[in-house]
PQR file with spaces between the fields and no chain letter, atoms N, CA, C, O and H, PARSE charges and radii, in Angstrom:
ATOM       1  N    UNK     1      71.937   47.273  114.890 -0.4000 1.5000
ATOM       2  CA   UNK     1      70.688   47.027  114.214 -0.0000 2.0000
ATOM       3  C    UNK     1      69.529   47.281  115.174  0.5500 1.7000
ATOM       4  O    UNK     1      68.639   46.463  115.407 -0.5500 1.4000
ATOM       5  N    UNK     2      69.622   48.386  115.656 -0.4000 1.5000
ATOM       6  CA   UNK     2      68.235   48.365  116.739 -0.0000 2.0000
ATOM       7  C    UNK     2      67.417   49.613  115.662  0.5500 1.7000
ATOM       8  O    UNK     2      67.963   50.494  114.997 -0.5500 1.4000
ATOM       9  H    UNK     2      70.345   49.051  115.467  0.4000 1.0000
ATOM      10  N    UNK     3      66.287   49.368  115.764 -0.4000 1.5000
ATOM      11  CA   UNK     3      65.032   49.472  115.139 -0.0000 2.0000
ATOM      12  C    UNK     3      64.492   50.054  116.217  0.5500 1.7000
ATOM      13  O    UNK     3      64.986   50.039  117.344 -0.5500 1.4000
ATOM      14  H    UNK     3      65.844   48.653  116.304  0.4000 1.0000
ATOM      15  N    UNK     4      62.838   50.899  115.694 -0.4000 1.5000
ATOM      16  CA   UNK     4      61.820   51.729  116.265 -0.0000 2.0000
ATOM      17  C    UNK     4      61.083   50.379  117.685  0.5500 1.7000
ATOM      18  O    UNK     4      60.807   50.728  118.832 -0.5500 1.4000
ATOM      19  H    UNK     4      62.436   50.911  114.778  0.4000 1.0000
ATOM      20  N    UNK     5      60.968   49.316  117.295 -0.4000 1.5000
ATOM      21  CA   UNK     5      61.047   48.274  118.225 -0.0000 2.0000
ATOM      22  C    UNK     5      61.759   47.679  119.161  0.5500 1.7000
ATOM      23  O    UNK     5      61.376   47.105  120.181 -0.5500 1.4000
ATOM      24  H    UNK     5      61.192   49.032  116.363  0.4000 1.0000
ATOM      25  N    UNK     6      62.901   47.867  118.716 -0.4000 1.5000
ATOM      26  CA   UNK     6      63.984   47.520  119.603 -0.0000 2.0000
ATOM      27  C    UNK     6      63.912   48.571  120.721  0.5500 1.7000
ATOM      28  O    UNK     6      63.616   48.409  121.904 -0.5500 1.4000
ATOM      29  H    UNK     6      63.212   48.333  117.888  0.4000 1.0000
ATOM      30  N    UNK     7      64.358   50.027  119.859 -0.4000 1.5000
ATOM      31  CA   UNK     7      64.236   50.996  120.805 -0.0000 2.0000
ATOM      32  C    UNK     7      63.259   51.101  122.125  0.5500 1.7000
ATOM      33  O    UNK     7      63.427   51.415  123.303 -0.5500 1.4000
ATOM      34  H    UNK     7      64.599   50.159  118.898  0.4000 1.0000
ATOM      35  N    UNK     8      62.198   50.695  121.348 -0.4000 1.5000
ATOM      36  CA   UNK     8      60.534   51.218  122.423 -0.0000 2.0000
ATOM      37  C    UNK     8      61.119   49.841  123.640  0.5500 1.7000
ATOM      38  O    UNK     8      60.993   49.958  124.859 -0.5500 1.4000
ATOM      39  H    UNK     8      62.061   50.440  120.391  0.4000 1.0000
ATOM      40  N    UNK     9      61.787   48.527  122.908 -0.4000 1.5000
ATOM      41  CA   UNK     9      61.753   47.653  124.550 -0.0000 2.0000
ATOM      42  C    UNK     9      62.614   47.739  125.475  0.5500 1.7000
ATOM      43  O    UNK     9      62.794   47.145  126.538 -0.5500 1.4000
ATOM      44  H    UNK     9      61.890   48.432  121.918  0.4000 1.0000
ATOM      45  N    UNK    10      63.301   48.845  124.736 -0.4000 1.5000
ATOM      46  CA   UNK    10      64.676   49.239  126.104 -0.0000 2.0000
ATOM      47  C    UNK    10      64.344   50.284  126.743  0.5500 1.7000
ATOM      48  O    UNK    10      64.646   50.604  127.892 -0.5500 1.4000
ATOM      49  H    UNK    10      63.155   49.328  123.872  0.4000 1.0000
ATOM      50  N    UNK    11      63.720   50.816  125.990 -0.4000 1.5000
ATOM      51  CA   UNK    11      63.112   51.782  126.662 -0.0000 2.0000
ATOM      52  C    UNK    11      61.746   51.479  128.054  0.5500 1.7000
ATOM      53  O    UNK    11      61.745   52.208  129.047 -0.5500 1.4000
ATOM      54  H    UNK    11      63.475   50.556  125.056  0.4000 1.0000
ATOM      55  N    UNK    12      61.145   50.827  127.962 -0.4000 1.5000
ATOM      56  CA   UNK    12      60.168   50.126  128.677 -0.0000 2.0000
ATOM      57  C    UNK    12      61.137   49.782  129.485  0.5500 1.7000
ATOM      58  O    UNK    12      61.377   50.469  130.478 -0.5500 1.4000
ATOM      59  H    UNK    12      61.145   50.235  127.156  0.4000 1.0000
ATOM      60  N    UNK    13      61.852   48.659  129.190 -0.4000 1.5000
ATOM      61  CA   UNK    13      62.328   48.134  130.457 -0.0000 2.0000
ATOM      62  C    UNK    13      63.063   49.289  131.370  0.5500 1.7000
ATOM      63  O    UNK    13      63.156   49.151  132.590 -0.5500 1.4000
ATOM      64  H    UNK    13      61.657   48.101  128.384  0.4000 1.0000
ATOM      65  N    UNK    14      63.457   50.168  130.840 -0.4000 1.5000
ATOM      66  CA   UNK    14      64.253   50.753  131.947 -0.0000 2.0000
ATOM      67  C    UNK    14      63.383   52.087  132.490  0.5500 1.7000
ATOM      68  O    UNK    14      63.936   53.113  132.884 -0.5500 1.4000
ATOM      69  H    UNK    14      63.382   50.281  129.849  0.4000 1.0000
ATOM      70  N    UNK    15      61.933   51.896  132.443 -0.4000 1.5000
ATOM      71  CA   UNK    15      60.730   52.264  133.116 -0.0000 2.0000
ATOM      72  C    UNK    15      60.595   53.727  132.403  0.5500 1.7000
ATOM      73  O    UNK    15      60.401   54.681  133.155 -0.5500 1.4000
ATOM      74  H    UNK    15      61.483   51.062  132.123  0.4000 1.0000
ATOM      75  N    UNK    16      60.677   53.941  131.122 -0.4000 1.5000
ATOM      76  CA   UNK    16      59.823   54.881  130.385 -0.0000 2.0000
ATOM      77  C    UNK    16      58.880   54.458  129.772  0.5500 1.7000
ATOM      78  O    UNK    16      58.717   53.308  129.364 -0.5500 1.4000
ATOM      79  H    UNK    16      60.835   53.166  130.511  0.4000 1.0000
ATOM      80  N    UNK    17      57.797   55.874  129.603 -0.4000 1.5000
ATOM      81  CA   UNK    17      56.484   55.663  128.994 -0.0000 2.0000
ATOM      82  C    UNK    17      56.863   55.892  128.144  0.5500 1.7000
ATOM      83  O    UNK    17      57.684   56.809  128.116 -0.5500 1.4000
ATOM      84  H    UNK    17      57.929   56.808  129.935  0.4000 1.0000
ATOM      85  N    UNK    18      56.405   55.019  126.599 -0.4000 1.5000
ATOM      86  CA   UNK    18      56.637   55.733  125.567 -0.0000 2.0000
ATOM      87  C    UNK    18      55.999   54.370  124.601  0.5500 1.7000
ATOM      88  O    UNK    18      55.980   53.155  124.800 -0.5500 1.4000
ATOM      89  H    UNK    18      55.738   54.275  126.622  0.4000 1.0000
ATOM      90  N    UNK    19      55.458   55.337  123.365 -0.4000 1.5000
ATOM      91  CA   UNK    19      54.709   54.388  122.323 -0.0000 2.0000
ATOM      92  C    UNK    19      56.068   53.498  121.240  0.5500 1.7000
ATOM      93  O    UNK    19      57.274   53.731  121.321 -0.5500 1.4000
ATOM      94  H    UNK    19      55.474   56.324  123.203  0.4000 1.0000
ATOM      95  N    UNK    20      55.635   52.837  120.622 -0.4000 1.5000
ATOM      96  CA   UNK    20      56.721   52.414  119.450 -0.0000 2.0000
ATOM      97  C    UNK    20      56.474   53.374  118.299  0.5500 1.7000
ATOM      98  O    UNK    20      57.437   53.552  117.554 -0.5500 1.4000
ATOM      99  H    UNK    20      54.655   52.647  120.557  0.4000 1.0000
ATOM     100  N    UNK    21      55.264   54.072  118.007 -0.4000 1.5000
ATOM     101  CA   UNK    21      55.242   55.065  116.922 -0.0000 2.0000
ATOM     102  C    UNK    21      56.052   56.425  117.791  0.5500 1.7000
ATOM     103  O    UNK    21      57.136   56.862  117.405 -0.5500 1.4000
ATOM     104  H    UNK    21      54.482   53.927  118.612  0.4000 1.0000
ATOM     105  N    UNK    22      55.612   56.755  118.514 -0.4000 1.5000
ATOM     106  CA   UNK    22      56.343   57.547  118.943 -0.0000 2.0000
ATOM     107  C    UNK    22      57.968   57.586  118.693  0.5500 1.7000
ATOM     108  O    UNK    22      58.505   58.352  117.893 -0.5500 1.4000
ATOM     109  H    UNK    22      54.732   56.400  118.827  0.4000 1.0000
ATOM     110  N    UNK    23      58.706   56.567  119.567 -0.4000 1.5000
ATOM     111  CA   UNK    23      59.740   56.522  118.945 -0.0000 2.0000
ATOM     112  C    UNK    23      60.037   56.276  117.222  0.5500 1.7000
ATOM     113  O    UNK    23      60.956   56.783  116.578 -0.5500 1.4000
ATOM     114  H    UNK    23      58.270   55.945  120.217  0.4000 1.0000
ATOM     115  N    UNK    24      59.244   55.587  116.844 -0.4000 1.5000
ATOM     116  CA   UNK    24      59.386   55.808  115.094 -0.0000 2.0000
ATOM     117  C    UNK    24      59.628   57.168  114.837  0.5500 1.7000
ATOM     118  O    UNK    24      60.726   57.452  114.357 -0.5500 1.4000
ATOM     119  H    UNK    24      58.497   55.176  117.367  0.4000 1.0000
ATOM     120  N    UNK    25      58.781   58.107  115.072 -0.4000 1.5000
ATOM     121  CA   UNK    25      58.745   59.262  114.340 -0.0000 2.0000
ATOM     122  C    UNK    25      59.683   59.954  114.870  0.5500 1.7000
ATOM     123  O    UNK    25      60.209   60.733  114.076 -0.5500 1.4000
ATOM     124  H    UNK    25      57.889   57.877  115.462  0.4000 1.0000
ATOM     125  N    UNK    26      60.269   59.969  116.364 -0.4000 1.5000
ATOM     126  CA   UNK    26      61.509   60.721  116.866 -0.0000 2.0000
ATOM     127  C    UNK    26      62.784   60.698  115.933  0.5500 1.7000
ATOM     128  O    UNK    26      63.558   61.562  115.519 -0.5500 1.4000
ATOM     129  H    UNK    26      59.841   59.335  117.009  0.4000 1.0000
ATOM     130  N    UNK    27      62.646   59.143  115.762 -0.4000 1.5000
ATOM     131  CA   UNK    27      64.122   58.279  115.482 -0.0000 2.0000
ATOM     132  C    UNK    27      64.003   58.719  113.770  0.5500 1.7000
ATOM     133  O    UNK    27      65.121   58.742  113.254 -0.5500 1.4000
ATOM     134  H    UNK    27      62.018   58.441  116.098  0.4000 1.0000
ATOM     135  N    UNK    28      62.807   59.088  112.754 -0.4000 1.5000
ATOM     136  CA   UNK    28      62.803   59.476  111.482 -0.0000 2.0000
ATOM     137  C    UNK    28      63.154   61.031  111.310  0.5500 1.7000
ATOM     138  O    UNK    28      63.660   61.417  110.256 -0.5500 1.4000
ATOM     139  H    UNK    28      61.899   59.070  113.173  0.4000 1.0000
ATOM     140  N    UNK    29      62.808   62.151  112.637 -0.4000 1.5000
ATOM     141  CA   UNK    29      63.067   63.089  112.692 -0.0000 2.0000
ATOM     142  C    UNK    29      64.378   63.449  112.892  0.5500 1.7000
ATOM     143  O    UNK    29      64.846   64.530  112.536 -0.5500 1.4000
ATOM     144  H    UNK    29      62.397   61.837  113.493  0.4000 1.0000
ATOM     145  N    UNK    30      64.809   62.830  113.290 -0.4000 1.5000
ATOM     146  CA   UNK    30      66.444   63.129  113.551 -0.0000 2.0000
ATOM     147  C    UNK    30      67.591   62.094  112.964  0.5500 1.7000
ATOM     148  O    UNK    30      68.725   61.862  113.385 -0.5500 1.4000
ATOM     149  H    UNK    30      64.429   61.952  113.579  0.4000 1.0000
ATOM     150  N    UNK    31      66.506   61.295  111.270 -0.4000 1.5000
ATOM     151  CA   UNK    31      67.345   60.463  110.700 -0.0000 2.0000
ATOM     152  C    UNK    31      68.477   59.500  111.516  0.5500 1.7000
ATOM     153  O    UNK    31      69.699   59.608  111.416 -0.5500 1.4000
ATOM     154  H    UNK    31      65.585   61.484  110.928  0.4000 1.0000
ATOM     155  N    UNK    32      67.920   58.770  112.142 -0.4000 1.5000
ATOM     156  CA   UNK    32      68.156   57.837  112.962 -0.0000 2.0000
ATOM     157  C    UNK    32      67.394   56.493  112.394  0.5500 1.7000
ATOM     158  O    UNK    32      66.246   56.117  112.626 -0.5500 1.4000
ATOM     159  H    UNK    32      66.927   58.682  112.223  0.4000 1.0000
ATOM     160  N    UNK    33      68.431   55.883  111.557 -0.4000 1.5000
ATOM     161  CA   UNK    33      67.791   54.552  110.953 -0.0000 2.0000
ATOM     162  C    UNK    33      68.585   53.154  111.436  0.5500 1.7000
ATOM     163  O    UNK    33      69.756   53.375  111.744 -0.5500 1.4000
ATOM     164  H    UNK    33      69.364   56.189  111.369  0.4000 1.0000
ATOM     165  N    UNK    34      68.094   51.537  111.578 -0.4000 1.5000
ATOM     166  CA   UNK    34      68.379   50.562  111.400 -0.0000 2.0000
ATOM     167  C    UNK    34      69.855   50.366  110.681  0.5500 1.7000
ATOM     168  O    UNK    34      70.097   51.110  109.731 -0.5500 1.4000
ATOM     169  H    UNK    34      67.143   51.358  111.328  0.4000 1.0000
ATOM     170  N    UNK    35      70.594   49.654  110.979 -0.4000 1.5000
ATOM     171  CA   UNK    35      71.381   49.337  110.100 -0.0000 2.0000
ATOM     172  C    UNK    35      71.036   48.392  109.355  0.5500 1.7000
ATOM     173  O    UNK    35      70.981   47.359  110.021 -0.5500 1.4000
ATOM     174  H    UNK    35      70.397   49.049  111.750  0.4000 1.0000
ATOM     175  N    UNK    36      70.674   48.168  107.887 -0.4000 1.5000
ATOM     176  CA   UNK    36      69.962   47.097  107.327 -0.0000 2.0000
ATOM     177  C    UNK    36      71.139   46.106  107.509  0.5500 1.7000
ATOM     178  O    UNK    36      72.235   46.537  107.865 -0.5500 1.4000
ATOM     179  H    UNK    36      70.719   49.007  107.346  0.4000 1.0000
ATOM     180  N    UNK    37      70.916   44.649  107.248 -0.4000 1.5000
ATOM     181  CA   UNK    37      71.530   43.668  107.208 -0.0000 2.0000
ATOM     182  C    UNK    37      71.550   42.874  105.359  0.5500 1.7000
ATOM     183  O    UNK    37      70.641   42.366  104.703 -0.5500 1.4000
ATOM     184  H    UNK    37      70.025   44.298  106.959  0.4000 1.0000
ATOM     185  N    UNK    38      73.004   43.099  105.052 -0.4000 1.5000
ATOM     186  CA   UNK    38      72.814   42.979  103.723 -0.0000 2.0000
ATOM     187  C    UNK    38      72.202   41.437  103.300  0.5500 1.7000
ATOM     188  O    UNK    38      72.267   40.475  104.066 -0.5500 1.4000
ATOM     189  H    UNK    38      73.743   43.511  105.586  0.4000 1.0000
ATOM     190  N    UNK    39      71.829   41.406  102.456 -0.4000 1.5000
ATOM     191  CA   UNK    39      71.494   39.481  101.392 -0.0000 2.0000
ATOM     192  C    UNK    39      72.530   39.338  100.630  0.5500 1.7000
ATOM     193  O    UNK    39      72.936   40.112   99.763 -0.5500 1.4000
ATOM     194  H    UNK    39      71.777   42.187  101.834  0.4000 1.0000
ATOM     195  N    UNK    40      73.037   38.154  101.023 -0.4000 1.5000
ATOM     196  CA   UNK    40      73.807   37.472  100.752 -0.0000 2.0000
ATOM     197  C    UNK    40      73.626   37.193   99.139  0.5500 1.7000
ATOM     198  O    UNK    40      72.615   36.571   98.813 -0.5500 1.4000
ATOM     199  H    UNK    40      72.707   37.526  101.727  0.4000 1.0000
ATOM     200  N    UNK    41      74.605   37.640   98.035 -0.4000 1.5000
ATOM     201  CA   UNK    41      74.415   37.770   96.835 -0.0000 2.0000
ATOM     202  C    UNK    41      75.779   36.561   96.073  0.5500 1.7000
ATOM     203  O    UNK    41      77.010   36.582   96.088 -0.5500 1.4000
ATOM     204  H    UNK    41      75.427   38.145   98.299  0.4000 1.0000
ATOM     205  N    UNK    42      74.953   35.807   95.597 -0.4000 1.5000
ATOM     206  CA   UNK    42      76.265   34.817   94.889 -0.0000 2.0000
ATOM     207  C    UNK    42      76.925   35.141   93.531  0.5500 1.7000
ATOM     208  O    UNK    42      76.295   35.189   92.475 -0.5500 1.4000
ATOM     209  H    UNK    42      73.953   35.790   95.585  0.4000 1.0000
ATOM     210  N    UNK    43      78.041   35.323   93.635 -0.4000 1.5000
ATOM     211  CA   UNK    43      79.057   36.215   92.819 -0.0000 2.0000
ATOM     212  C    UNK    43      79.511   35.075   91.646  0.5500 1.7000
ATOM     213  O    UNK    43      79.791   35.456   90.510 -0.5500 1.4000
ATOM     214  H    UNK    43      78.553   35.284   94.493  0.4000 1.0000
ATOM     215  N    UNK    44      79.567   33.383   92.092 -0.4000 1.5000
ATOM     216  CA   UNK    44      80.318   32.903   91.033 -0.0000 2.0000
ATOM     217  C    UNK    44      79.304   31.997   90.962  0.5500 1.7000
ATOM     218  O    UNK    44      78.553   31.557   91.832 -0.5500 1.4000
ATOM     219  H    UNK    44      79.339   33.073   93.015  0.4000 1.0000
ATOM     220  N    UNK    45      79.441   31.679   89.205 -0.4000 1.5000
ATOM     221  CA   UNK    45      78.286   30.841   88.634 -0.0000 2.0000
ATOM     222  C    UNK    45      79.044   28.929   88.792  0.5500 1.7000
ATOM     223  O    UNK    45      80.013   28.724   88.061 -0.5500 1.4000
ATOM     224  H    UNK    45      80.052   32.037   88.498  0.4000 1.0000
ATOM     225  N    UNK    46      78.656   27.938   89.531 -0.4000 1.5000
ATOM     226  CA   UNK    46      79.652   27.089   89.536 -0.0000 2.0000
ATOM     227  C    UNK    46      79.411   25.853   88.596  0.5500 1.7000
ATOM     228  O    UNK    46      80.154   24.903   88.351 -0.5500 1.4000
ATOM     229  H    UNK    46      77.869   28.104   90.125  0.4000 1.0000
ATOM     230  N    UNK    47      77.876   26.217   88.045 -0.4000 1.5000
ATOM     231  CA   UNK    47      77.681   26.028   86.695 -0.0000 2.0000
ATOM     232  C    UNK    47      78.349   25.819   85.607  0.5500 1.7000
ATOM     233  O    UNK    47      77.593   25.403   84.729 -0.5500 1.4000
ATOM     234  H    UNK    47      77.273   26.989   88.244  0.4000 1.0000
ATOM     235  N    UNK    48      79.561   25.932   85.221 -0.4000 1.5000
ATOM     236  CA   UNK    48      80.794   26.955   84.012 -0.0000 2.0000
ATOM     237  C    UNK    48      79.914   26.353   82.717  0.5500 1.7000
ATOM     238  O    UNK    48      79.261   25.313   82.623 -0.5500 1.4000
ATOM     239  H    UNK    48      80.175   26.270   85.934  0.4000 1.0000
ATOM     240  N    UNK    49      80.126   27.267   81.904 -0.4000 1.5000
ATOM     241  CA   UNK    49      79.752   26.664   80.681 -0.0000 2.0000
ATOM     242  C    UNK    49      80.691   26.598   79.816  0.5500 1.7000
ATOM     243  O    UNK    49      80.407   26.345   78.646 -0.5500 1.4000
ATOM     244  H    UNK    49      80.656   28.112   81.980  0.4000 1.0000
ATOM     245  N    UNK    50      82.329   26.863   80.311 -0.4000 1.5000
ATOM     246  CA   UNK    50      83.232   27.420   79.394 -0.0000 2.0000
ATOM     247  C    UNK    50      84.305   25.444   79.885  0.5500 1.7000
ATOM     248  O    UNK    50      84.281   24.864   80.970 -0.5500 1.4000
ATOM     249  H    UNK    50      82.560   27.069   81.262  0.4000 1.0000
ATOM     250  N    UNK    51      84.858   25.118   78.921 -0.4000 1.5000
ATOM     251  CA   UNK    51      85.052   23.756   78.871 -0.0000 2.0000
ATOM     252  C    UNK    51      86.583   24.067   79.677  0.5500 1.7000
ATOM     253  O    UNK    51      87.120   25.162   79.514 -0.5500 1.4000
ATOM     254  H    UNK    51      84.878   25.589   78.039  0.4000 1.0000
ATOM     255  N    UNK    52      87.151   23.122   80.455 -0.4000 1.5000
ATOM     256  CA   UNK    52      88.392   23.580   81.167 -0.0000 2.0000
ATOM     257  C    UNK    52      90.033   23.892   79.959  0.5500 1.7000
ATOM     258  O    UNK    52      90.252   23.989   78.751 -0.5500 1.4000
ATOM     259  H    UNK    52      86.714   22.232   80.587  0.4000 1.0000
ATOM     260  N    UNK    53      90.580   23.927   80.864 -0.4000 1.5000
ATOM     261  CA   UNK    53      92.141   24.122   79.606 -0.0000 2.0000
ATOM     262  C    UNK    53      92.351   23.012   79.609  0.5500 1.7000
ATOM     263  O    UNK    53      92.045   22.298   80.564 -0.5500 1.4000
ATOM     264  H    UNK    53      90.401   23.849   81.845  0.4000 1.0000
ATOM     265  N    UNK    54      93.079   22.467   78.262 -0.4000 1.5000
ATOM     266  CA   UNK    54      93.213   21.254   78.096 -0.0000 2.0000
ATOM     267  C    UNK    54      94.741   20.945   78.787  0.5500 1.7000
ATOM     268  O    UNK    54      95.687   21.689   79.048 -0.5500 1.4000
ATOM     269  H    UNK    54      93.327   23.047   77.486  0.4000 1.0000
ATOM     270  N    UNK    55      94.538   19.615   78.939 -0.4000 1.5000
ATOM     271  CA   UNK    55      95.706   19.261   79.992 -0.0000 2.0000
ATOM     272  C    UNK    55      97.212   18.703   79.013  0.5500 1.7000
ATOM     273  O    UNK    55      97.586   17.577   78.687 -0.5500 1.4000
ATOM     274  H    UNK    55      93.770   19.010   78.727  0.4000 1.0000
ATOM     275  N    UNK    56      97.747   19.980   78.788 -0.4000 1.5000
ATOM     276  CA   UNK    56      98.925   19.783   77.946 -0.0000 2.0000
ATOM     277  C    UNK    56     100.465   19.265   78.658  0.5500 1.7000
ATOM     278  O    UNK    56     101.471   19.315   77.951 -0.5500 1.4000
ATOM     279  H    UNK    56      97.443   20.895   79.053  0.4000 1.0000
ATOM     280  N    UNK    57     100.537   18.881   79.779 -0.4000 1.5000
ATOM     281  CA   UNK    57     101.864   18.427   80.345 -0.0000 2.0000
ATOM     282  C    UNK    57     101.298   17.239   80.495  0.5500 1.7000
ATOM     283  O    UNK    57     102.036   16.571   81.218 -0.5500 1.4000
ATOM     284  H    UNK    57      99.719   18.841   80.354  0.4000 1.0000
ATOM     285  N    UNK    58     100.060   16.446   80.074 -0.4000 1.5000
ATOM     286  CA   UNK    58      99.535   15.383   80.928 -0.0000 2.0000
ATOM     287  C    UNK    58      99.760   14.818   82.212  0.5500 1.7000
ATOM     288  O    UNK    58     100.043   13.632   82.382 -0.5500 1.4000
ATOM     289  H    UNK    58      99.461   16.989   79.486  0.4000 1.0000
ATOM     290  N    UNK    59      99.632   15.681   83.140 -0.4000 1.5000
ATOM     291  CA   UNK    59      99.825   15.313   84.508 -0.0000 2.0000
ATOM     292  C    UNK    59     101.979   15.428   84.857  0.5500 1.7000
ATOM     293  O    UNK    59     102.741   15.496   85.821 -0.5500 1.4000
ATOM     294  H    UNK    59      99.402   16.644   83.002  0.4000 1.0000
ATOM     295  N    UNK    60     102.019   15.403   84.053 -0.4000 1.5000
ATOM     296  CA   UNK    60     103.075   15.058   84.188 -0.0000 2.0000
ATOM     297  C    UNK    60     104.317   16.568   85.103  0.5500 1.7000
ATOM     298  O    UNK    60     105.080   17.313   84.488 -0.5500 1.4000
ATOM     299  H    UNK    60     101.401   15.348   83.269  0.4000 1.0000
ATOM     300  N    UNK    61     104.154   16.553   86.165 -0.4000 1.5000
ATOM     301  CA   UNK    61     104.402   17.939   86.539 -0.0000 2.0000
ATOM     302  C    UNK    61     106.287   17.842   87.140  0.5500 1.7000
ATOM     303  O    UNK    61     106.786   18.868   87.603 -0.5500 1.4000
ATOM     304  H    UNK    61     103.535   15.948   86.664  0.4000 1.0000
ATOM     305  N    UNK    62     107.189   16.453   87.040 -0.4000 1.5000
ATOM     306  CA   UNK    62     107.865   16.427   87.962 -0.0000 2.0000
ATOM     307  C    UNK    62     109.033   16.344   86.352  0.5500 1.7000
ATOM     308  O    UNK    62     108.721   15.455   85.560 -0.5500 1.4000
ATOM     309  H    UNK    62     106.784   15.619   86.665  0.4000 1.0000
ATOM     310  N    UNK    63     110.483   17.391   85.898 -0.4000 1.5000
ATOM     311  CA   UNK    63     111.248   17.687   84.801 -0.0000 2.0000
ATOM     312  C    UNK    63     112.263   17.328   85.459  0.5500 1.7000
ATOM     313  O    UNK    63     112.460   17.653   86.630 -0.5500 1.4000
ATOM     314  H    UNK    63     110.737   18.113   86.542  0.4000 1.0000
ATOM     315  N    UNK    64     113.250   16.396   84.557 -0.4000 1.5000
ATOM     316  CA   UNK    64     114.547   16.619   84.645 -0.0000 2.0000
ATOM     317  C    UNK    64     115.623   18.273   84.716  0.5500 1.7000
ATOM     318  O    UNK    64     116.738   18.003   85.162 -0.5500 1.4000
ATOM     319  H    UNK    64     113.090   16.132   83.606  0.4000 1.0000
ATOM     320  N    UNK    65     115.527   19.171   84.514 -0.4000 1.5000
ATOM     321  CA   UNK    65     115.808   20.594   84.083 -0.0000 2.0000
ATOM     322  C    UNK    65     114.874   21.526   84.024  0.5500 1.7000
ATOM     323  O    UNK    65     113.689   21.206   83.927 -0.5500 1.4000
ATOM     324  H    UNK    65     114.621   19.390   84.152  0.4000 1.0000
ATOM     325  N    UNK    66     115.149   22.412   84.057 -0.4000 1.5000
ATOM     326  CA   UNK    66     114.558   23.577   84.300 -0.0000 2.0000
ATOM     327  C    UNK    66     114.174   24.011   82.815  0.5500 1.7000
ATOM     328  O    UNK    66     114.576   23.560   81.742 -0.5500 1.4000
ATOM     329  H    UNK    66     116.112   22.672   84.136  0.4000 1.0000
ATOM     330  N    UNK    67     113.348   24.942   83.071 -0.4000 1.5000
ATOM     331  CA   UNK    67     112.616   25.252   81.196 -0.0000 2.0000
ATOM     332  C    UNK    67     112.412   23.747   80.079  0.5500 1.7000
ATOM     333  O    UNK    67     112.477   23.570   78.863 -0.5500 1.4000
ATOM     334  H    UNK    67     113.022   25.308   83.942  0.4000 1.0000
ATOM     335  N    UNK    68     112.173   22.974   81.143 -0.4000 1.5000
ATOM     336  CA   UNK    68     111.540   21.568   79.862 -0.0000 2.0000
ATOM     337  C    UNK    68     110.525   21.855   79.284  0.5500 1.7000
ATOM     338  O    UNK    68     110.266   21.866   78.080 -0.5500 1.4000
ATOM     339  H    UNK    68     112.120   23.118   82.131  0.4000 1.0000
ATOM     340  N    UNK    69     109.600   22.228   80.643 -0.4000 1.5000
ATOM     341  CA   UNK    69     108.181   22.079   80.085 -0.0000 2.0000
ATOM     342  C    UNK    69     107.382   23.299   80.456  0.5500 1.7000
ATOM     343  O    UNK    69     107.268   23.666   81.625 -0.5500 1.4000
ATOM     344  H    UNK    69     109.811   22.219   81.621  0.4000 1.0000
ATOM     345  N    UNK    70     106.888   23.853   79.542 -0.4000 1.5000
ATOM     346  CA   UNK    70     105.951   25.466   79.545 -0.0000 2.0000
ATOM     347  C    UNK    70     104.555   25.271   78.717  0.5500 1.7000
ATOM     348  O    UNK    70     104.561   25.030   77.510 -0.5500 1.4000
ATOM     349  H    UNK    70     106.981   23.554   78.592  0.4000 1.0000
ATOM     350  N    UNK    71     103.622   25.371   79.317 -0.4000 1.5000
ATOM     351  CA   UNK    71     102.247   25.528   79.261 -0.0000 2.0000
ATOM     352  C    UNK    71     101.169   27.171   79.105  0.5500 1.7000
ATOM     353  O    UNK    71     100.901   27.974   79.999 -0.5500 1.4000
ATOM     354  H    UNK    71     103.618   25.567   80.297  0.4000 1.0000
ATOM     355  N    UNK    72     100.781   27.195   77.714 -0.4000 1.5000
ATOM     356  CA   UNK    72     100.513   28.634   77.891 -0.0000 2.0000
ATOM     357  C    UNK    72      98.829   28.171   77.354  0.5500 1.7000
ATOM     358  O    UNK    72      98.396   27.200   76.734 -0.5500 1.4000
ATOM     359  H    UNK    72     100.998   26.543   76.988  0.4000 1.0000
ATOM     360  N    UNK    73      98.117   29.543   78.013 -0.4000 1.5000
ATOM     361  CA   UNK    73      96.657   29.595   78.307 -0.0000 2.0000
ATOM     362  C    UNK    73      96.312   29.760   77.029  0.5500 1.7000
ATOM     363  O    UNK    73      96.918   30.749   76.617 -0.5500 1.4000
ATOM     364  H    UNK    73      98.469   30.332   78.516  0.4000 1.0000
ATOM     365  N    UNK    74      95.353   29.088   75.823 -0.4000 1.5000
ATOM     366  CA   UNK    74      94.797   29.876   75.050 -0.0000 2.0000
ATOM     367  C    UNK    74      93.936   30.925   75.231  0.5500 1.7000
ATOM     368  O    UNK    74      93.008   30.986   76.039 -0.5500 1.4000
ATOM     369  H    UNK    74      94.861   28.285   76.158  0.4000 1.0000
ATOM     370  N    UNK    75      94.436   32.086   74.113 -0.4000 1.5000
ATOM     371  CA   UNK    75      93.550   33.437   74.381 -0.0000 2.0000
ATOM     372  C    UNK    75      91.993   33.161   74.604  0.5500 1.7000
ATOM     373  O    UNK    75      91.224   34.099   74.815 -0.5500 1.4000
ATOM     374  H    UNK    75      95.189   32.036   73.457  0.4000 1.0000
């Protein structure tokens, strides 16, 4: 992420003359850009407006046998 600013203070320090427009317009001439830094965009609403699945085993998760108990999603 170094920028037309960044550039011009490394440049200074390591004892060149040089403007910050200057380097702007070098660094635009030879498409030399910033890496932007993306914004953080929130993907899930935690809001829900959709009511949960109803709880059809009532908690009850621990079967004598196998295939007792099957729970399917309404569409």
């Amino acid at each position: 992420m170094y920028g037309s600013p960044r550039i011009h203070k490394d440049l200074q320090e390591m004892g060149e003359r040089v403007g910050v427009n200057r380097v702007a317009r070098l660094m635009r001439a030879n498409d030399i850009a910033s890496k932007m830094a993306r914004k953080f965009v929130i993907t899930t609403n935690s809001k829900n407006t959709m009511q949960p699945a109803p709880d059809l085993l009532k908690r009850e998760f621990d079967v004598e046998r196998p295939d007792k108990a099957w729970s399917l999603t309404p569409p």
